[in-house]
N, C-alpha and C positions, 0 to 999 in steps of 0.2 A: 477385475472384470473388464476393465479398459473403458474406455468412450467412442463412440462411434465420431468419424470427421464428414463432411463432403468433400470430397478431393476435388470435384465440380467446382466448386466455387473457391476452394483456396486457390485454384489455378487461375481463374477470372480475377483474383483480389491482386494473386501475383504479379499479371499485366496490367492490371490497372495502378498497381505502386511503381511498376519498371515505367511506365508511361510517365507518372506524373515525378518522378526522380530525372529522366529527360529534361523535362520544363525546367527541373530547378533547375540542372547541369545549366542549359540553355541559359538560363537567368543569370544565372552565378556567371559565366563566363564572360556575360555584357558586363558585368557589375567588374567585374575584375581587371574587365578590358582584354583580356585574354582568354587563352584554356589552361585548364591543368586537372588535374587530379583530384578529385573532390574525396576521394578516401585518403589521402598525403597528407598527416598532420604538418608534415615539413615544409610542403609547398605550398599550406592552406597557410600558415604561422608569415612566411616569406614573403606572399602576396599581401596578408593581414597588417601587419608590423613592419616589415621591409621595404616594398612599394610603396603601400595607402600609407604607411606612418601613423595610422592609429593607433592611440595612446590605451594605456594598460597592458602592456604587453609582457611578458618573464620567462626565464628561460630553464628547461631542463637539467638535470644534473651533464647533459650529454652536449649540450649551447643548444638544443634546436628550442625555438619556441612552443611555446605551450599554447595547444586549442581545448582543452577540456571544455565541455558543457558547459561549467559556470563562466568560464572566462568569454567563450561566445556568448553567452545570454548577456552578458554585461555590455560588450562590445554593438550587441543587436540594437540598444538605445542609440550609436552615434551612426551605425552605418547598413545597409539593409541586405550585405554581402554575408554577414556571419548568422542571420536569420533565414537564409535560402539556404546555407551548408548545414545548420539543425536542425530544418524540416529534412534536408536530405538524409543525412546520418537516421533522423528517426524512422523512418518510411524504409532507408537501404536494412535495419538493423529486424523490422517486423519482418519484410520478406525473407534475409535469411533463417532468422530463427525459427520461423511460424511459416509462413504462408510456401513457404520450398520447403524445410525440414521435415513441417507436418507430413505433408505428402510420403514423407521418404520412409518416417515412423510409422504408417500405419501397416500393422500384423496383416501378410498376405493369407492367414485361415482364419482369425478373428473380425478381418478388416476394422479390425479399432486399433486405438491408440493406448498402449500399456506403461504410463510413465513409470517409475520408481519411487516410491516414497524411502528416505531414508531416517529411522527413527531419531540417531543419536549425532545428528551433525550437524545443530544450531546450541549455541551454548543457553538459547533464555528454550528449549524444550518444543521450540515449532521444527513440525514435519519437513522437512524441505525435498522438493520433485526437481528428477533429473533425467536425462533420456527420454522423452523433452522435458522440459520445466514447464509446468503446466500453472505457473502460482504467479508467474509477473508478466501474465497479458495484460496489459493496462487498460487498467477500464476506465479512464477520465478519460480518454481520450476518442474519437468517431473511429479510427482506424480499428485501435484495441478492441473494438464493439462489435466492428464486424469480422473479424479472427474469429468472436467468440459465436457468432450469427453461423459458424463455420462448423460447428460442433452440434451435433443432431442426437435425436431420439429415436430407437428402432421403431420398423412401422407399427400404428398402434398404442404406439408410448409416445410421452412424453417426458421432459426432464424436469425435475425440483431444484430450486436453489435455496437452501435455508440458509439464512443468514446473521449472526450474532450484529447486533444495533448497538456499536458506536462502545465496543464491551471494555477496551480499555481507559475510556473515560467513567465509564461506572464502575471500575474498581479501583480509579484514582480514586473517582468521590467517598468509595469503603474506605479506603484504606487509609488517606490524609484526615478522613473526618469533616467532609467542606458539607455544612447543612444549607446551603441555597444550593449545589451542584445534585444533593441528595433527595431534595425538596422537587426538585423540577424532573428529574428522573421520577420518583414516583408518580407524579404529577402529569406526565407526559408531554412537558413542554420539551419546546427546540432549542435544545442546548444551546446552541449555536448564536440562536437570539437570544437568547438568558444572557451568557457571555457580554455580547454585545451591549446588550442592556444598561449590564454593570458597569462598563468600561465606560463607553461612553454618553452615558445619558439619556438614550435614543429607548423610546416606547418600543417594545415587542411587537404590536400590533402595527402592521403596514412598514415595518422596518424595510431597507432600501438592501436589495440582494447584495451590495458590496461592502455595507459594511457589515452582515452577517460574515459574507467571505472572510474578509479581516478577521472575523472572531472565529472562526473556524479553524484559521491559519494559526493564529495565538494558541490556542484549546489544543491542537495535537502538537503543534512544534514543542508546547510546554511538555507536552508528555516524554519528549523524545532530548528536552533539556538543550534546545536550541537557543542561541546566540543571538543577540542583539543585530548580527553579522547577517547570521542567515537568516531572521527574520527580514530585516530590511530587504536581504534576495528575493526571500519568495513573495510577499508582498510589492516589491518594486519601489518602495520608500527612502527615505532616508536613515541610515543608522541610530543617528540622535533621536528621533520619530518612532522607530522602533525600539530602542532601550527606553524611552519613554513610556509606550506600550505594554513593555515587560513587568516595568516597575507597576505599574497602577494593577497589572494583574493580580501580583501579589499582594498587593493593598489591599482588591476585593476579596482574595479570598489567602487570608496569611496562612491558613493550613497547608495548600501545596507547596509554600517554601520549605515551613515546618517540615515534613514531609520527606522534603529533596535532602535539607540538610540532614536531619537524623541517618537518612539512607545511605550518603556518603560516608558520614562516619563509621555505620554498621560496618559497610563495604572494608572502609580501610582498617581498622581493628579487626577482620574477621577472613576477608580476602575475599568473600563471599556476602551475597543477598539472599531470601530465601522469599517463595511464594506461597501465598496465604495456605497454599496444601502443605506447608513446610520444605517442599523441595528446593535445595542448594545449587543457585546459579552461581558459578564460579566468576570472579571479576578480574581479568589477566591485567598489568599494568597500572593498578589503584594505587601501588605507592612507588612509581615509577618517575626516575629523575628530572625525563623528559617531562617536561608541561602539557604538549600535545599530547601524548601518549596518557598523562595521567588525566586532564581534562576529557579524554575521550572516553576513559576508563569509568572517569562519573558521571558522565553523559547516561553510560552502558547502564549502570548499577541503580539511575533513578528508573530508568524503563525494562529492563531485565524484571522486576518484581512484576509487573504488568501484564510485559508482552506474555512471562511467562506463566502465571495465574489463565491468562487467557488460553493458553496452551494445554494446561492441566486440562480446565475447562471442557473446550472440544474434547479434549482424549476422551473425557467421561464418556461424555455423549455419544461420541463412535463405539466408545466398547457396549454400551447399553442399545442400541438402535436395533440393529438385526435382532434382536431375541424381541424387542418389543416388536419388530414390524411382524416377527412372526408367529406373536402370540395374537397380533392383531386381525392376523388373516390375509397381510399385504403379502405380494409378490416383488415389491422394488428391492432395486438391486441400489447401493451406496457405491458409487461411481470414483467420487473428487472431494479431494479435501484440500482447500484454498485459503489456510489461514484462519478467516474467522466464517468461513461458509462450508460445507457440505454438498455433493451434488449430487440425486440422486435420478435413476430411469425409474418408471414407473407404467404401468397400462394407464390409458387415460382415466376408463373408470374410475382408477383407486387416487387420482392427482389429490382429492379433494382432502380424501383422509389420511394420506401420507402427509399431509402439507399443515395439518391439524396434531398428528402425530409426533410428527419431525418438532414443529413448537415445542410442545410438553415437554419431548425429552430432553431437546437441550438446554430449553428454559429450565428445567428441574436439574440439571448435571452439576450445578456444585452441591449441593446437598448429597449426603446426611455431613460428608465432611466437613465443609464451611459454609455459616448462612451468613449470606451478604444483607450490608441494613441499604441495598438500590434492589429494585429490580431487571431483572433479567429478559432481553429483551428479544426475540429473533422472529423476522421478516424471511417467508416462504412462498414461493409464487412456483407456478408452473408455466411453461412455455415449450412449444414443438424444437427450441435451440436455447442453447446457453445465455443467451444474447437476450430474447424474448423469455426468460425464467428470470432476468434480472429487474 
């Protein structure tokens, strides 16, 4: 069907990111003392490591220094030159993908936007969109937000965003068996405070927003079998501090070690993991000599069951939707499928009962195959943009 864009406004966002990537350039160039190249990992590493002699510095298979992302974001605590060059990269990398590409994608007799979805080329069973990618506009971020503020509804309509709530932590809680994770899902508490709760001591009620974050951060990096390493990253900690963290998670709730370990094993005895609809995610490198490579491979295999249960998941509910929207009497069209969201256009009239609709279905989509012992949760709103549906 496509999606409709404002080419209007992606042009306006366009100058207003070329504008404010100036500033850094500008900034960056005081900081540096010089000019150079702010897209030159060579010359960014040279000035970085070379001149300034700030310390963490490593070098490529090829001797140029290394600027990855994590290595600036480390670097950004001693010096304020490698946080002007990642706001820049972030800002240079939205306009070309989004805010100029979009423009270039929209169908001159549809004037919408017709990404690709390709069924079979993620190995845990999610969709993935290409020509443009329409699944990693980043939405934690203001910039990301207003991309999606960019994305309209034809006149008359409006668009729906349904949304599965937080689905691969409710089918860890199925599936390790954790009854305070299973308890508060039913219950309708904020996981997030729950977590926190347990960990560290802190009442649920009036809890202080950062150390919910911490427990947010712990609660999915666990899912994704994250390191003492990159916890301490994303939190901005100390390693010690964060393997500490780790450890007391699995104290509160010994099922998700349980859990992880069994699932390694599966993985390497079997070469494969499966999700609760039975479907075989293949696991490459499980018993592979390299460390990294096999460390990475069980990273895969505790979250492959998850990611892709939640994959099954949606499918249901997309192949079920149309025939119910049209047994319901709606005219909305299912637009976008973004992981664990849905997007749909709709006449305004019908927002209310699409939106009513949209729930049921996907809240009912793992059934009659598998009934989960959480419930199933999904958040639906309508808004004139993508942006304002969120």
């Amino acid at each position: 069907t496509g999606i409709k864009v404002d080419p209007d406004m992606l042009s306006r966002l366009s100058g207003e990111f070329a504008q404010r990537m100036l500033q850094y350039e500008s900034e960056a160039y005081g900081l540096a003392g010089r000019e150079f190249n702010m897209g030159s990992p060579k010359q960014l590493g040279d000035i970085l490591f070379g001149e300034m002699g700030l310390a963490g510095g490593s070098k490529t298979k090829t001797g140029a220094w290394s600027t990855d992302a994590t290595i600036l974001e480390d670097l950004a605590e001693q010096h304020d030159l490698p946080a002007k060059v990642l706001e820049w990269r972030q800002l240079s990398k939205l306009r070309s993908t989004y805010t100029e590409a979009l423009r270039e994608a929209i169908n001159p007799e549809t004037k919408r936007i017709h990404t690709t979805y390709v069924l079979a080329s993620t190995t845990t069973g999610r969709l993935s969109s290409n020509d443009p990618n329409l699944q990693n506009i980043p939405i934690r971020t203001e910039e990301g937000r207003r991309i999606r503020e960019a994305f309209v509804a034809e006149r008359g309509c409006v668009l729906v965003s349904a949304d599965y709530s937080q689905i691969e932590l409710r089918l860890l809680a199925h599936v390790a068996n954790i009854p305070q994770l299973k308890r508060a899902f039913a219950d309708g508490v904020d996981i997030h405070a729950l977590t926190a709760s347990e960990m560290f001591g802190v009442p649920v009620e009036g809890m202080p927003a950062d150390i919910r974050r911490q427990a947010k951060a712990i609660n999915f990096g666990i899912i994704y079998g994250i390191s003492a390493f990159g916890l301490a990253r994303n939190l901005g900690i100390e390693r010690e501090e964060a393997g500490a963290y780790i450890k007391r998670y699995f104290e509160r709730f010994p099922g998700i070690r349980d859990y992880m370990e069994e699932t390694k094993a599966y993985a390497r005895a079997n070469g494969y993991v499966k999700t609760l609809f039975g479907r075989k995610i293949w696991v490459a490198g499980i018993k592979s000599k390299n460390v990294q490579e096999r460390n990475f491979a069980e990273r895969q295999s505790i979250n492959a069951p998850l990611q892709g249960a939640a994959a099954d998941i949606i499918r249901r509910a997309m192949v079920r939707l149309p025939e119910a929207m049209a047994s319901a009497g709606l005219s909305a069209r299912m637009l976008l499928q973004v992981h664990d969201e849905l997007v749909f256009e709709t006449p305004k009239a019908e927002a209310e009962a699409l939106c009513v609709l949209a729930r049921r279905v996907m809240e009912a989509a793992p059934a009659p195959a598998v009934s989960l012992s959480v419930p199933v949760t999904v958040e639906a709103k309508a808004g004139a943009t993508w942006g304002a549906a969120h």
